[in-house]
C-alpha positions, -999 to +999 in steps of 0.1 A: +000+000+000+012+036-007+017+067+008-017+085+009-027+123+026-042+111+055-081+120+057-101+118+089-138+110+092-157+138+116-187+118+119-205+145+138-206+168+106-204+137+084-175+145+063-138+140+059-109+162+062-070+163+060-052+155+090-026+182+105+002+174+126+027+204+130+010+226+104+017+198+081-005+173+063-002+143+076+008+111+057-009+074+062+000+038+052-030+028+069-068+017+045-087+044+064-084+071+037-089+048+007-118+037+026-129+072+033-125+081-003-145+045-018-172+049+008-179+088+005-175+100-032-203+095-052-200+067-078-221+073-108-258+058-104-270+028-128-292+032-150-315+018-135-312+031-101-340+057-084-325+085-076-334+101-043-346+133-063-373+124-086-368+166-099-337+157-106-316+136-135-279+140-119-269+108-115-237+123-101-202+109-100-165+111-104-159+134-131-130+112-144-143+077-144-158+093-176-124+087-193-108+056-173-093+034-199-073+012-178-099-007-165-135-014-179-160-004-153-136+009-126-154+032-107-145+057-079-168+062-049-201+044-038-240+043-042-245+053-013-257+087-017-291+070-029-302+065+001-299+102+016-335+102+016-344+065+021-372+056+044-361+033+068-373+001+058-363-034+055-342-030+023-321+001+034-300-015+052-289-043+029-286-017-001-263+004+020-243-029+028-242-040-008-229-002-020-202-003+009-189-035-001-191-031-044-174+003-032-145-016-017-144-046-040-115-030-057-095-037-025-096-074-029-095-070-067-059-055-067-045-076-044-046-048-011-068-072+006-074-107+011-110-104+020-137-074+030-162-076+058-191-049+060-215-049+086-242-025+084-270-016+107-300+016+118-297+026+149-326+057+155-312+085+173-345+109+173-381+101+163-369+121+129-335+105+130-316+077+122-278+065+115-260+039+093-233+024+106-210+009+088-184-016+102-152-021+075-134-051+084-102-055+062-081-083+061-046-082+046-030-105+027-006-108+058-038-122+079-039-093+099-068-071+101-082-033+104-119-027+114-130+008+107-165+023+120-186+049+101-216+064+105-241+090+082-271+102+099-304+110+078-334+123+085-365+102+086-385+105+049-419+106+058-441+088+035-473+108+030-498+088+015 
C-alpha cells in the first residue's frame, strides 16, 4: 500500500478532512483514507437506479471515471448517496451494505486485501432521525486485520400517502 494524505472522518458533521500534525498534512500507510475516499464519493448511479430526487436527472459521480481506460467499469466512490432520503425500511440496510462492499471490491480486486467484511445496521437516534453504521473489516494478505466504523445520519422521509 502507498503513501496517501491522510483523511479523517468527523462523523458528527459527516465529512472528511485532511489530517494536521505540526502545520503539516499528515501522511498514512493505513486503509482508512482509501476507505474514506470509496465509501464517500459518489459513484455514478446505474441506469436503473432511483434517484433520491425524482426533480432531478444527476446521476452524479466522479468526473473522471468518464475517461478511465485502464480498466472497464472501474469506478470511484459508492452508491451510497441514494439512500440520503431512504425511508427506513427493511431493504435500506442491505442496499447500503451491498454499496459499501461493491465500493471496496477494488481492495480485494488488486490484491490490497485478502477479503472485505461490512457490517451494516440503523440505529434511531431521534423520532426524525436515524444512522448507518457501517463496520469495514479489512483483512490483509498478511492475515492481519483493520476494522474501521462509520456512521451518516439522515433524516427520517416521511411517507405521505
Amino acid at each position: 500500500m502507498g503513501l496517501d494524505l491522510k483523511l479523517t472522518w468527523n462523523a458528527s458533521e459527516e465529512y472528511a478532512q485532511l489530517a494536521f500534525a505540526d502545520n503539516d498534512v499528515v501522511a498514512d500507510r493505513s486503509l482508512l483514507t482509501p476507505i474514506i475516499v470509496s465509501l464517500f464519493t459518489d459513484a455514478r448511479a446505474k441506469d436503473d437506479d432511483t434517484l433520491p430526487d425524482s426533480r432531478s436527472a444527476d446521476r452524479r459521480g466522479w468526473w473522471a471515471d468518464a475517461t478511465n481506460t485502464a480498466k472497464r467499469g472501474d469506478q470511484i466512490g459508492s452508491r451510497l448517496w441514494l439512500l440520503e432520503r431512504a425511508k427506513t425500511t427493511a431493504a435500506t440496510v442491505p442496499a447500503a451494505k451491498r454499496y459499501a462492499e461493491e465500493a471496496l471490491q477494488w481492495l480485494v480486486d488488486e490484491g490490497i486485501a485478502a477479503a472485505v467484511k461490512v457490517t451494516a445496521e440503523s440505529v434511531r437516534l431521534t423520532s426524525q432521525t436515524w444512522a448507518l453504521t457501517l463496520s469495514v473489516a479489512v483483512t490483509k494478505p498478511s492475515g492481519t486485520t483493520e476494522t474501521y466504523k462509520f456512521a451518516q445520519e439522515w433524516e427520517e422521509t416521511i411517507d405521505g400517502s
